[in-house]
PDB file of N, CA, C, O and CB in Angstrom:
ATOM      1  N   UNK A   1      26.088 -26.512   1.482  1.00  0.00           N
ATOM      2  CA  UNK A   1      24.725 -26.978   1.303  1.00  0.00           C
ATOM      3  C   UNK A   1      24.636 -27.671  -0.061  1.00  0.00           C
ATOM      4  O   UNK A   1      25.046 -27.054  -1.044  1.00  0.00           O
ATOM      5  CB  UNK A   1      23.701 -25.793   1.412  1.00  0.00           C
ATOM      6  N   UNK A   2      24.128 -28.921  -0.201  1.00  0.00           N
ATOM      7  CA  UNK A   2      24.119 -29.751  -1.410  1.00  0.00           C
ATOM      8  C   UNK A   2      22.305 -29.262  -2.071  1.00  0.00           C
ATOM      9  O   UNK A   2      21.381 -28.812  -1.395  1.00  0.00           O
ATOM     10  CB  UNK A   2      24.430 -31.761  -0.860  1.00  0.00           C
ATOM     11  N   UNK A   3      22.322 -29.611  -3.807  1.00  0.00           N
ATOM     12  CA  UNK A   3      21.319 -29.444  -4.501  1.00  0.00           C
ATOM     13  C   UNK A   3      20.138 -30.107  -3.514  1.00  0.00           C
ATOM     14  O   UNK A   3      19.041 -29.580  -3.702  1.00  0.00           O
ATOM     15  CB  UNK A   3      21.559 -30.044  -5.931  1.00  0.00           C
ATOM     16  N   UNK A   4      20.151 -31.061  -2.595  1.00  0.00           N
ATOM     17  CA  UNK A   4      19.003 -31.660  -2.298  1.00  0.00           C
ATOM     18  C   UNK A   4      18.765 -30.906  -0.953  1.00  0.00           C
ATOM     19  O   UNK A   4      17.593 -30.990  -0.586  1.00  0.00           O
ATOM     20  CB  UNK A   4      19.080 -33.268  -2.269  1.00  0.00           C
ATOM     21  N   UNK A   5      19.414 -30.336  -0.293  1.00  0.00           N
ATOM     22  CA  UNK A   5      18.947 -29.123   0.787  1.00  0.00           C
ATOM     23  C   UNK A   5      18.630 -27.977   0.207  1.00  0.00           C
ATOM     24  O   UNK A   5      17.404 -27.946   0.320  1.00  0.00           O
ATOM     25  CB  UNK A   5      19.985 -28.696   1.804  1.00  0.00           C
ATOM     26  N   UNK A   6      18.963 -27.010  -0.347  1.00  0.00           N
ATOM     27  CA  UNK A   6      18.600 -26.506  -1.492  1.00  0.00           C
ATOM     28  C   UNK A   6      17.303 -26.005  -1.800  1.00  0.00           C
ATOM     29  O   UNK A   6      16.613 -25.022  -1.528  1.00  0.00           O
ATOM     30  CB  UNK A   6      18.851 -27.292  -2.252  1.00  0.00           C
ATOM     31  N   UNK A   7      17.198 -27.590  -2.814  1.00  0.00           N
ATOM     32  CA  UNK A   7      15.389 -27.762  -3.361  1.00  0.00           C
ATOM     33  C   UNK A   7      14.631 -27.730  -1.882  1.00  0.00           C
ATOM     34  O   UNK A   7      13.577 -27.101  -1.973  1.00  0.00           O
ATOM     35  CB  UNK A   7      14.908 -29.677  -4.361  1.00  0.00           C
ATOM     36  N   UNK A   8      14.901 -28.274  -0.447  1.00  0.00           N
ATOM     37  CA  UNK A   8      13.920 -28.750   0.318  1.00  0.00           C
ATOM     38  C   UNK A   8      13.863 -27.259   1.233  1.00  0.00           C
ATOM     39  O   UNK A   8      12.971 -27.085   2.064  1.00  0.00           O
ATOM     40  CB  UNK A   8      14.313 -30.325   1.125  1.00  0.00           C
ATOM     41  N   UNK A   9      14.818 -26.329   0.995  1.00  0.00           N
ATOM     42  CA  UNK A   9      14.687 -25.080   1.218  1.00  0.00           C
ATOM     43  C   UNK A   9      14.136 -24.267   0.633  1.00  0.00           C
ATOM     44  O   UNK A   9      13.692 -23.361   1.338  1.00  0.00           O
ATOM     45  CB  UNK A   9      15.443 -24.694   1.323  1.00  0.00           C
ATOM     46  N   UNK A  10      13.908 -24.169  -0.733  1.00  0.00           N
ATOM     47  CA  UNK A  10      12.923 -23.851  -1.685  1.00  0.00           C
ATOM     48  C   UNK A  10      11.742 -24.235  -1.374  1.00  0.00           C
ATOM     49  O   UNK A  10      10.973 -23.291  -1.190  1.00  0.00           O
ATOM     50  CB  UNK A  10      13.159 -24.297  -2.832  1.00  0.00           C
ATOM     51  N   UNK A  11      11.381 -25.063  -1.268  1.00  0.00           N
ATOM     52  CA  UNK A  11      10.014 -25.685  -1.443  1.00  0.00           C
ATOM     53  C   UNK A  11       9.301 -25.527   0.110  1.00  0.00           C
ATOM     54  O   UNK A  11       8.244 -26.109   0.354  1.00  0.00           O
ATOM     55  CB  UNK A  11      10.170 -27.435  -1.998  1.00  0.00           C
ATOM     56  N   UNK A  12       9.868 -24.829   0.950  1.00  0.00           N
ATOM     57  CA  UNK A  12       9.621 -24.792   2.177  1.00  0.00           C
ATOM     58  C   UNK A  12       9.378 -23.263   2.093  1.00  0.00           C
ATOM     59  O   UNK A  12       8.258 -22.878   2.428  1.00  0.00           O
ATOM     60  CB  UNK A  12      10.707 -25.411   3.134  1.00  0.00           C
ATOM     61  N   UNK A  13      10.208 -22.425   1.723  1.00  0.00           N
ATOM     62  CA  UNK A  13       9.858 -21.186   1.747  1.00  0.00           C
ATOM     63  C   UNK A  13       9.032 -20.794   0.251  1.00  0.00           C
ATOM     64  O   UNK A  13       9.346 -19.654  -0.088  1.00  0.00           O
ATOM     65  CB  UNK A  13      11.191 -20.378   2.052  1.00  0.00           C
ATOM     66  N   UNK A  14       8.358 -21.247  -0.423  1.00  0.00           N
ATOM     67  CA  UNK A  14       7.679 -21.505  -1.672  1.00  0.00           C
ATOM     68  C   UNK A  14       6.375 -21.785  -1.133  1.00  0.00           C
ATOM     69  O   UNK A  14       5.473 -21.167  -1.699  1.00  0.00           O
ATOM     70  CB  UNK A  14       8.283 -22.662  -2.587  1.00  0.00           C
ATOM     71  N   UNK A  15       6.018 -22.568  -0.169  1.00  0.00           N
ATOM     72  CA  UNK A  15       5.171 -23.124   0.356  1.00  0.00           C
ATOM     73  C   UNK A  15       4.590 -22.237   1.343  1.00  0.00           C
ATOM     74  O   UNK A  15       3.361 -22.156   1.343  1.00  0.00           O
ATOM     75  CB  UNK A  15       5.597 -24.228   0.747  1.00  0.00           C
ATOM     76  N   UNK A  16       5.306 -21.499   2.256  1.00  0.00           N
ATOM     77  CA  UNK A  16       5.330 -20.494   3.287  1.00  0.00           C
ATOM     78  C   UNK A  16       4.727 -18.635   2.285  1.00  0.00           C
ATOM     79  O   UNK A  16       3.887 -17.791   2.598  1.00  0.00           O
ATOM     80  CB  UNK A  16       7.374 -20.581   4.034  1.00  0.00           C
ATOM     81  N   UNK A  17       5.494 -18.724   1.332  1.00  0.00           N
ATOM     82  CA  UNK A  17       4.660 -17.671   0.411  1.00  0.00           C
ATOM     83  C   UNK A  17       3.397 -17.902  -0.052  1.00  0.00           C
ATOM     84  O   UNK A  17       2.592 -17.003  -0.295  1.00  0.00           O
ATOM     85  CB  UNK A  17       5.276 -17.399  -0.748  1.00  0.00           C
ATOM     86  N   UNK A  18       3.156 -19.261  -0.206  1.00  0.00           N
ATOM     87  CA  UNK A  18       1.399 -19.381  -0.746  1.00  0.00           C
ATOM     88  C   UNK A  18       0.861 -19.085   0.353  1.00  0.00           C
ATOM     89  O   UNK A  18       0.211 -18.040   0.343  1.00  0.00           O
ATOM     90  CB  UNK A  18       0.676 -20.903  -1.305  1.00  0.00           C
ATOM     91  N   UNK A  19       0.936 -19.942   1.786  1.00  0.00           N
ATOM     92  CA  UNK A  19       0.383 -19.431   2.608  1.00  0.00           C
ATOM     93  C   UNK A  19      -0.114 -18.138   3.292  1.00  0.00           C
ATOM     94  O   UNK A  19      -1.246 -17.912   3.718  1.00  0.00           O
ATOM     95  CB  UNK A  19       0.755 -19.823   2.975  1.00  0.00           C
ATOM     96  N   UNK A  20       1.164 -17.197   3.307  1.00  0.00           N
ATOM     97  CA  UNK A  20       1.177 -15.615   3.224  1.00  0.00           C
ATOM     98  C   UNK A  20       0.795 -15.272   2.066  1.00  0.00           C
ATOM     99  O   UNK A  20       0.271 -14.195   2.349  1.00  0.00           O
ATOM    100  CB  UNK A  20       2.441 -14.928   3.447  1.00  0.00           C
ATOM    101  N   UNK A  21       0.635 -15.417   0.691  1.00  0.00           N
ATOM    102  CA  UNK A  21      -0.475 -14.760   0.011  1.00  0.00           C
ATOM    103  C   UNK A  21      -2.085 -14.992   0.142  1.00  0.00           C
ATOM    104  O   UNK A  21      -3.054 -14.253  -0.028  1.00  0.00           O
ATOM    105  CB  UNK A  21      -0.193 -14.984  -1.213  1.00  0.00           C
ATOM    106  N   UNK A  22      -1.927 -16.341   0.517  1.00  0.00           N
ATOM    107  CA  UNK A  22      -3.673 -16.798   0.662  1.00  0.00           C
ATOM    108  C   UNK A  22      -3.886 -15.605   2.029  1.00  0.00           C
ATOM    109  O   UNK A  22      -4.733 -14.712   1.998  1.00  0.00           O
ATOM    110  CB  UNK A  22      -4.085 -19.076   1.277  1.00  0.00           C
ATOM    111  N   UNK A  23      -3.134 -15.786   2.923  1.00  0.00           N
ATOM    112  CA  UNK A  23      -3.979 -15.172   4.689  1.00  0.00           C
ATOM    113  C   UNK A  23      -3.990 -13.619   3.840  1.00  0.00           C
ATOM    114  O   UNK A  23      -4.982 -12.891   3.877  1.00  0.00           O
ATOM    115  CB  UNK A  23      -2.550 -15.234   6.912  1.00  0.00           C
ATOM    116  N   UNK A  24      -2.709 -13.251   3.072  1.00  0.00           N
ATOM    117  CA  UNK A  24      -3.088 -11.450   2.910  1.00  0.00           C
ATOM    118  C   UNK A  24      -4.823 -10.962   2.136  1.00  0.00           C
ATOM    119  O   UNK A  24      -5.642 -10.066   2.337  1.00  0.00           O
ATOM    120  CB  UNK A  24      -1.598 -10.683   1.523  1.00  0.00           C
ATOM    121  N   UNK A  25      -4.693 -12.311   1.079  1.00  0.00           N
ATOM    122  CA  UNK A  25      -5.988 -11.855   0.034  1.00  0.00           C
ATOM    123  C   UNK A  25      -7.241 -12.352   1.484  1.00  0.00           C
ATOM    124  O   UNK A  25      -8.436 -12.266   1.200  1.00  0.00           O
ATOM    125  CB  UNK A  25      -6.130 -13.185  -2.051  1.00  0.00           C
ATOM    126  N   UNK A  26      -7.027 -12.618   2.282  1.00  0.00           N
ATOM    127  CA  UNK A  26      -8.179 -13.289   3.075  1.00  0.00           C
ATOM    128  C   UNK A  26      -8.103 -11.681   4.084  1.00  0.00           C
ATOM    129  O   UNK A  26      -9.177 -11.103   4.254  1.00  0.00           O
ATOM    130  CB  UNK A  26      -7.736 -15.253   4.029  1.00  0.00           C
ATOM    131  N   UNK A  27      -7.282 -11.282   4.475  1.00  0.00           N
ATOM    132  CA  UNK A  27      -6.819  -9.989   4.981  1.00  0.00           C
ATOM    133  C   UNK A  27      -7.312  -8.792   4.117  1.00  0.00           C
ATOM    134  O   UNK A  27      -7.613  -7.781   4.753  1.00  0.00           O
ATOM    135  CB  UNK A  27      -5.286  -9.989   5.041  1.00  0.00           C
ATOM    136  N   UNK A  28      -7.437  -8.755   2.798  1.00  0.00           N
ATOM    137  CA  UNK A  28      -7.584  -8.010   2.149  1.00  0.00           C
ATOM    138  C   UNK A  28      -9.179  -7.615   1.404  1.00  0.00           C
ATOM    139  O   UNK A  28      -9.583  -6.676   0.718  1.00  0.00           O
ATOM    140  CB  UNK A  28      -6.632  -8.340   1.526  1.00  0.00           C
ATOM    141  N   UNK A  29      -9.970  -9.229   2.109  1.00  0.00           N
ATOM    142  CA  UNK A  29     -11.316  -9.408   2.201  1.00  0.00           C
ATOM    143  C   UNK A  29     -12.246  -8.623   3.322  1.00  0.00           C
ATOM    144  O   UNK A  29     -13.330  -8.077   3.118  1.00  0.00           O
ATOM    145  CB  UNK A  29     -11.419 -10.765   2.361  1.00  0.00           C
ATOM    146  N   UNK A  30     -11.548  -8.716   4.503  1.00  0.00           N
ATOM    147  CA  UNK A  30     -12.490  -8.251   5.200  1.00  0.00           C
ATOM    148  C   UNK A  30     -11.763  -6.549   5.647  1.00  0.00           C
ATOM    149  O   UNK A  30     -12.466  -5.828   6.356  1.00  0.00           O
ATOM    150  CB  UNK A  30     -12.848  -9.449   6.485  1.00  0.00           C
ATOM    151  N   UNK A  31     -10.630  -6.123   5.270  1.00  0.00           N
ATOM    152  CA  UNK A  31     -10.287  -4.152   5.372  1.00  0.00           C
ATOM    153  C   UNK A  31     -10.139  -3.664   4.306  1.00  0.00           C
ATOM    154  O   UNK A  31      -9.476  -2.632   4.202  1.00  0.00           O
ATOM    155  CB  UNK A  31      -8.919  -3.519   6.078  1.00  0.00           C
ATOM    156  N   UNK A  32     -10.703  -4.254   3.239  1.00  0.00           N
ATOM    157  CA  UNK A  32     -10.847  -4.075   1.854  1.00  0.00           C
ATOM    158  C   UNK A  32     -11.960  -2.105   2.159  1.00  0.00           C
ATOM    159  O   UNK A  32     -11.456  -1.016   2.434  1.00  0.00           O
ATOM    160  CB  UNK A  32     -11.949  -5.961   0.951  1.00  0.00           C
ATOM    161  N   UNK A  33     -13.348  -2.419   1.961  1.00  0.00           N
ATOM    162  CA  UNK A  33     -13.852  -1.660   2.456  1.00  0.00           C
ATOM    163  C   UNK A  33     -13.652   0.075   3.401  1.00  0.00           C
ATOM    164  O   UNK A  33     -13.828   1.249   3.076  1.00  0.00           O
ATOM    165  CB  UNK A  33     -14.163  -2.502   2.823  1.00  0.00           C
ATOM    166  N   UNK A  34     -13.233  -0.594   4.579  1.00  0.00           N
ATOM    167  CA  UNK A  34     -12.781  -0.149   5.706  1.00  0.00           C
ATOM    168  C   UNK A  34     -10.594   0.860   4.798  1.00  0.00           C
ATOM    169  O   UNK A  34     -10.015   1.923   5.024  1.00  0.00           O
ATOM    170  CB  UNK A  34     -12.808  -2.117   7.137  1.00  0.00           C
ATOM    171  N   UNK A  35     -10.351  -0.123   4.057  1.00  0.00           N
ATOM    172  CA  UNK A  35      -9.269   0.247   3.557  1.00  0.00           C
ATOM    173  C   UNK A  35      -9.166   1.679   2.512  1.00  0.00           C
ATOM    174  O   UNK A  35      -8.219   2.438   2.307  1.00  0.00           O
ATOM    175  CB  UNK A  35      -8.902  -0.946   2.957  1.00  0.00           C
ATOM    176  N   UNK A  36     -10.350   1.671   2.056  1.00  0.00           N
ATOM    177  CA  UNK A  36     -11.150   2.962   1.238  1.00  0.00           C
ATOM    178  C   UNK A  36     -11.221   3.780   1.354  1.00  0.00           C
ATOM    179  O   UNK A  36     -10.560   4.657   0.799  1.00  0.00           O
ATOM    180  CB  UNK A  36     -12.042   3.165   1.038  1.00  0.00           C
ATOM    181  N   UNK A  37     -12.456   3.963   2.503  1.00  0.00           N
ATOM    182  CA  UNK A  37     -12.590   5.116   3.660  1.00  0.00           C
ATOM    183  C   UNK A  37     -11.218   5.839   4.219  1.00  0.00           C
ATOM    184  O   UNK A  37     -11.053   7.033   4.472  1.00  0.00           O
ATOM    185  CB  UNK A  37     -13.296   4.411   4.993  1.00  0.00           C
ATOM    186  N   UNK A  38     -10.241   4.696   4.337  1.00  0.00           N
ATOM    187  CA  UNK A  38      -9.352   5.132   5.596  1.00  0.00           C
ATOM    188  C   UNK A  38      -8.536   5.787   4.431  1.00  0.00           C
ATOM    189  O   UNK A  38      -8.450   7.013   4.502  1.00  0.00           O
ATOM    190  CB  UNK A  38      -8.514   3.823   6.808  1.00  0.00           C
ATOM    191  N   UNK A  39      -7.992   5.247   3.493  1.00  0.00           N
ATOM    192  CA  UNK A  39      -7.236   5.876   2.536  1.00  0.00           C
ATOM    193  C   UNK A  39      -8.064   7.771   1.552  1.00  0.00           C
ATOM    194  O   UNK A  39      -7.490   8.795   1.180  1.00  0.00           O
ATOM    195  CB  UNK A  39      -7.055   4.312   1.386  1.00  0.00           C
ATOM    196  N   UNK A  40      -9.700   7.298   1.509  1.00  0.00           N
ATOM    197  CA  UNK A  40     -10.073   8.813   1.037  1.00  0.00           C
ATOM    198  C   UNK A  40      -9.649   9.866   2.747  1.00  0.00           C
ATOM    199  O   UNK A  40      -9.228  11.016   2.624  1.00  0.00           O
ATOM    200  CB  UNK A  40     -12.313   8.849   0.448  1.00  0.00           C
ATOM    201  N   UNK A  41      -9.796   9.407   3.792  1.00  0.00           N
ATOM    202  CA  UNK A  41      -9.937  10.580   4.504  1.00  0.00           C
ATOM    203  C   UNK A  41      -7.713  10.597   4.666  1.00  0.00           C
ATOM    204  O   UNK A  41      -7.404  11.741   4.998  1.00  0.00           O
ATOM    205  CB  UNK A  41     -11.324  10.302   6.342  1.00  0.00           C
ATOM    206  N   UNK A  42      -6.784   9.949   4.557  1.00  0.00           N
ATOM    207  CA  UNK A  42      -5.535  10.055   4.350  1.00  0.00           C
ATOM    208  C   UNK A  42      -5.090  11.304   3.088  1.00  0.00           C
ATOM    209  O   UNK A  42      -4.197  12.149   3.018  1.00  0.00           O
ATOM    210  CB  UNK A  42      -5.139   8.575   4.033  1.00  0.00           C
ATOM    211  N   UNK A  43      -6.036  10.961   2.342  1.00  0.00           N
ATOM    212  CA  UNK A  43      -6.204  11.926   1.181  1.00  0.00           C
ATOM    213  C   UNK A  43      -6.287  13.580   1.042  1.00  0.00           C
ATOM    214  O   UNK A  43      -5.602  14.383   0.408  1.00  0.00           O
ATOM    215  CB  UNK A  43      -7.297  11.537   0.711  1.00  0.00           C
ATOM    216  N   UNK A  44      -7.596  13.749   2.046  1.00  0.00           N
ATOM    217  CA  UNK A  44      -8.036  14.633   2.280  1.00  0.00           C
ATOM    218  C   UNK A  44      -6.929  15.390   3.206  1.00  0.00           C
ATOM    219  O   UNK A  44      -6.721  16.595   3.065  1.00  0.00           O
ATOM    220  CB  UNK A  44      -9.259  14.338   2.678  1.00  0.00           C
ATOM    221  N   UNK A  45      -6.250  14.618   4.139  1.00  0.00           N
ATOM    222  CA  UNK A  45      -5.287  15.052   5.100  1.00  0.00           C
ATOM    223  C   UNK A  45      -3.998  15.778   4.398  1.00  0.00           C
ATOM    224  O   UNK A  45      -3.560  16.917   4.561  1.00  0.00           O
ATOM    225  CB  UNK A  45      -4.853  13.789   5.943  1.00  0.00           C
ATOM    226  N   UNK A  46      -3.658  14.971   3.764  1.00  0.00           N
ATOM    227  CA  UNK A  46      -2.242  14.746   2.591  1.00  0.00           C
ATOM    228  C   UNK A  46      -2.534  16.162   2.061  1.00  0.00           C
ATOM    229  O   UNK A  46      -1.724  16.976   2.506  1.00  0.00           O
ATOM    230  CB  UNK A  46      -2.317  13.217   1.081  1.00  0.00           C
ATOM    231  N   UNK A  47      -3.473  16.697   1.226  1.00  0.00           N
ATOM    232  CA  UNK A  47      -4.019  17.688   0.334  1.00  0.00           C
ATOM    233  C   UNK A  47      -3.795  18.472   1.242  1.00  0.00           C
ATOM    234  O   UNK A  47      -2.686  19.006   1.248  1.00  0.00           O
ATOM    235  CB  UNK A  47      -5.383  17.654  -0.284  1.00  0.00           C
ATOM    236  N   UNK A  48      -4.867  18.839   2.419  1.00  0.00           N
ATOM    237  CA  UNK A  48      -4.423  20.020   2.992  1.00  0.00           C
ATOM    238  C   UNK A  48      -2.819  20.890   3.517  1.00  0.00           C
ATOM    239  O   UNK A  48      -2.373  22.038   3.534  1.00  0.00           O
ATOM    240  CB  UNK A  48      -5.109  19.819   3.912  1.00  0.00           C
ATOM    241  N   UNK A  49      -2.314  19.284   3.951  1.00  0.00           N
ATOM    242  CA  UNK A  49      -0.907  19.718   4.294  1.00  0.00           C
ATOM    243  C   UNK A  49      -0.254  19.923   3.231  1.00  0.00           C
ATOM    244  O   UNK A  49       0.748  20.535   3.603  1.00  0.00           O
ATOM    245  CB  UNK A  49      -0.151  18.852   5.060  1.00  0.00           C
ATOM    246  N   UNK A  50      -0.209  19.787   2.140  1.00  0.00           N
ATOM    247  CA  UNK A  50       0.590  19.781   0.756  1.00  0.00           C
ATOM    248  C   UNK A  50       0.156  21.358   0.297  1.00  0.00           C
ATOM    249  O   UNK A  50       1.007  22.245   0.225  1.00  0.00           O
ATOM    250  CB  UNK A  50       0.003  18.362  -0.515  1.00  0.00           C
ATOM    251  N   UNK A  51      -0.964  21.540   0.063  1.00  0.00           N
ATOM    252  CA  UNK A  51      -1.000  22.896  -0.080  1.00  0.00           C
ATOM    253  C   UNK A  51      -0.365  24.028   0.937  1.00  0.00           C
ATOM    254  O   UNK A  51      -0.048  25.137   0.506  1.00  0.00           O
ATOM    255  CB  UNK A  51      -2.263  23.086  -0.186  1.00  0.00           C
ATOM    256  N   UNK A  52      -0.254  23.773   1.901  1.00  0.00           N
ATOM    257  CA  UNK A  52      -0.075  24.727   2.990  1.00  0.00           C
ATOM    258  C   UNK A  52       1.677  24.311   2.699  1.00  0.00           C
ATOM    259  O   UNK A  52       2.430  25.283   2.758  1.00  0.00           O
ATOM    260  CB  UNK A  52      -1.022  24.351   4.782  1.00  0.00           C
ATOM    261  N   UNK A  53       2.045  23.542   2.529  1.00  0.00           N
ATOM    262  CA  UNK A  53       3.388  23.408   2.688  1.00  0.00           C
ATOM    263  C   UNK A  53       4.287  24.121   1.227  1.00  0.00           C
ATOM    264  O   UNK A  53       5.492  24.373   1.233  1.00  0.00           O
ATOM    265  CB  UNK A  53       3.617  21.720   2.940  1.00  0.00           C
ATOM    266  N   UNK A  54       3.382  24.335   0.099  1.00  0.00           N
ATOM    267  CA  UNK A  54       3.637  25.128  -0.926  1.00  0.00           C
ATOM    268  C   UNK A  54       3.139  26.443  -0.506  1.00  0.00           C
ATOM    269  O   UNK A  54       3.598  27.292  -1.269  1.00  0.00           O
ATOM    270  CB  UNK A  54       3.073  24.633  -2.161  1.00  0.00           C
ATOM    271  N   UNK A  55       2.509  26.874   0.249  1.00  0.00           N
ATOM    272  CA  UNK A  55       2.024  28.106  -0.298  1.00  0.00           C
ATOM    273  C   UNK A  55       3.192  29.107   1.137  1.00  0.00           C
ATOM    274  O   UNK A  55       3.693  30.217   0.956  1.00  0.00           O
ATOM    275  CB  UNK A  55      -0.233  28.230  -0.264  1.00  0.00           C
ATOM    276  N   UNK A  56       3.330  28.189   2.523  1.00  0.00           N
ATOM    277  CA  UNK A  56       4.575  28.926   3.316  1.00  0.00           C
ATOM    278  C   UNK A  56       5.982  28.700   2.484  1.00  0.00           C
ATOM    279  O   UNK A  56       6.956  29.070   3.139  1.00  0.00           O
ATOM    280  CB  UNK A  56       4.773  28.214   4.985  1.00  0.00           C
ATOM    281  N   UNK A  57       6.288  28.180   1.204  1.00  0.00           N
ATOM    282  CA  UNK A  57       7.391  28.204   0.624  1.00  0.00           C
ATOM    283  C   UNK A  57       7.068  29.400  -0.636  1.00  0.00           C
ATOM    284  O   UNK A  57       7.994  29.966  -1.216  1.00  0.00           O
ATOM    285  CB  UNK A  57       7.807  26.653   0.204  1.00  0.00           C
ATOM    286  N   UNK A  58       5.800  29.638  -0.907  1.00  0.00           N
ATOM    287  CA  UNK A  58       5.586  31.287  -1.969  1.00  0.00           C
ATOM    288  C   UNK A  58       5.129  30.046  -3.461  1.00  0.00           C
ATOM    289  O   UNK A  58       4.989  30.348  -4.646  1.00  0.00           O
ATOM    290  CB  UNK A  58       7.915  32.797  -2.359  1.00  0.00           C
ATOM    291  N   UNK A  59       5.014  28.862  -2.902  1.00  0.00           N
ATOM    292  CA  UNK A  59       4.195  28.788  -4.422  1.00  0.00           C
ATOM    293  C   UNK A  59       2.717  28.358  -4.111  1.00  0.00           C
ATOM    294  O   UNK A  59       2.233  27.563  -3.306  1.00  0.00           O
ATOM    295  CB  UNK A  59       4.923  27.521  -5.596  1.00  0.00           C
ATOM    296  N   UNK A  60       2.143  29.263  -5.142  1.00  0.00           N
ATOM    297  CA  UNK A  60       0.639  29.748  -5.341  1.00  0.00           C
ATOM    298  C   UNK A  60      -0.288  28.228  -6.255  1.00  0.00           C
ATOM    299  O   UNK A  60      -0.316  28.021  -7.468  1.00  0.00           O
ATOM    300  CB  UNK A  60       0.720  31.539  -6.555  1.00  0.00           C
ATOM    301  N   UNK A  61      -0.731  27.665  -5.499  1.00  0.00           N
ATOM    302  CA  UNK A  61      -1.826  26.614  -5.947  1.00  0.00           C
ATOM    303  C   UNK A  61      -2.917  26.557  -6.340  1.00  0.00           C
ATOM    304  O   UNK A  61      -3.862  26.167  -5.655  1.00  0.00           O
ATOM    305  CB  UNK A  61      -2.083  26.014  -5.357  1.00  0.00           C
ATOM    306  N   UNK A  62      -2.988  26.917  -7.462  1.00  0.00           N
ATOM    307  CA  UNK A  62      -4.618  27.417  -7.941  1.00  0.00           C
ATOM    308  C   UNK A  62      -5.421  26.124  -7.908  1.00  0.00           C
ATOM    309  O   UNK A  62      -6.574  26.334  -7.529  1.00  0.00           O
ATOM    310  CB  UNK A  62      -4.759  28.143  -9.693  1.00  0.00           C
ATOM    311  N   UNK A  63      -5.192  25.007  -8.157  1.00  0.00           N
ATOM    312  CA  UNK A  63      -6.046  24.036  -8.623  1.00  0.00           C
ATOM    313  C   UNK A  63      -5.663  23.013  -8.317  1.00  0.00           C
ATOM    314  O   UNK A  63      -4.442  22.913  -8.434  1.00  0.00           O
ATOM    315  CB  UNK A  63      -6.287  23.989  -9.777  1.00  0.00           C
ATOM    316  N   UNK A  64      -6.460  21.638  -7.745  1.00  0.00           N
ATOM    317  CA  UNK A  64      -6.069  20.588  -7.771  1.00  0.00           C
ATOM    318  C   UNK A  64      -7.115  19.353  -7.352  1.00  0.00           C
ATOM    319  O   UNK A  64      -8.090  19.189  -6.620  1.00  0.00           O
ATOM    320  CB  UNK A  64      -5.007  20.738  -7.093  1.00  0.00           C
ATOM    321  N   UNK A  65      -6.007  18.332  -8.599  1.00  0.00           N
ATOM    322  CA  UNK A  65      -7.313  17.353  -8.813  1.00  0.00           C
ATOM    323  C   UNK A  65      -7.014  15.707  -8.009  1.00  0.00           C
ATOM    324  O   UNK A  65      -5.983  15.052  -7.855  1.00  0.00           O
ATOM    325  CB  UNK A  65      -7.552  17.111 -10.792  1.00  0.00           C
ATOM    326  N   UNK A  66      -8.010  15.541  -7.740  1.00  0.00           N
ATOM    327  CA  UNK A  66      -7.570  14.358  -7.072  1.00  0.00           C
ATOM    328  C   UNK A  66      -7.872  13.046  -7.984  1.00  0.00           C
ATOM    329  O   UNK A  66      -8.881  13.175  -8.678  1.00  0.00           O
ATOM    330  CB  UNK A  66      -8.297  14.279  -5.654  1.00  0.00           C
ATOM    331  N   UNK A  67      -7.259  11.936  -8.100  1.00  0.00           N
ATOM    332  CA  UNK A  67      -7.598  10.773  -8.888  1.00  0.00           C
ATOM    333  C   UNK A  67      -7.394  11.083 -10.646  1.00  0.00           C
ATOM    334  O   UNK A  67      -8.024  10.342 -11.400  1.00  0.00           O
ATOM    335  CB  UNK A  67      -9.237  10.385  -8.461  1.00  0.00           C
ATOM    336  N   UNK A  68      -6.680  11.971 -11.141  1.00  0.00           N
ATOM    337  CA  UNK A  68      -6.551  12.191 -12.572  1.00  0.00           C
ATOM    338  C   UNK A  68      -5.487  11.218 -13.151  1.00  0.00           C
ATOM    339  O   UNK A  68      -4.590  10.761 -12.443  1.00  0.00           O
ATOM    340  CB  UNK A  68      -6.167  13.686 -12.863  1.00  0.00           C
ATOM    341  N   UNK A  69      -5.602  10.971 -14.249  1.00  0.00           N
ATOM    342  CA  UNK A  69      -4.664   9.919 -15.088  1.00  0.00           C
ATOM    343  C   UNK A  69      -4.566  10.721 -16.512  1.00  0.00           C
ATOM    344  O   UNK A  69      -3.923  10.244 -17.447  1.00  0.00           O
ATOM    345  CB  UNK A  69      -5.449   8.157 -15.292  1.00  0.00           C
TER     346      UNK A  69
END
């Protein structure tokens, strides 16, 4: 493959990434919202099984915080 197939392979799949970033942020407009919800109640799921999965292995979970930094 020579420098000038190359560049026209670049610029083709360069071109193909703007496109797939524009449709995701346009994707990311309308389950933005909907993406929230679905992720707090994933949350809530995650937590319960995580505790239960420490406490049938004998460790004791007194406390826990969700969203801390």
């Amino acid at each position: 493959m020579d420098a000038q197939q190359t560049q026209a392979n670049f610029q083709e799949i360069w071109t193909l990434f703007r496109e797939t970033v524009k449709a995701l942020k346009g994707a990311e407009k309308m389950v933005g919202p909907l993406g929230s919800r679905s992720g707090e109640f994933v949350e809530g799921m995650v937590k319960a099984s995580m505790q239960r999965m420490f406490r049938d292995r004998g460790i004791n979970i007194e406390q826990v915080h969700q969203r801390s930094s």
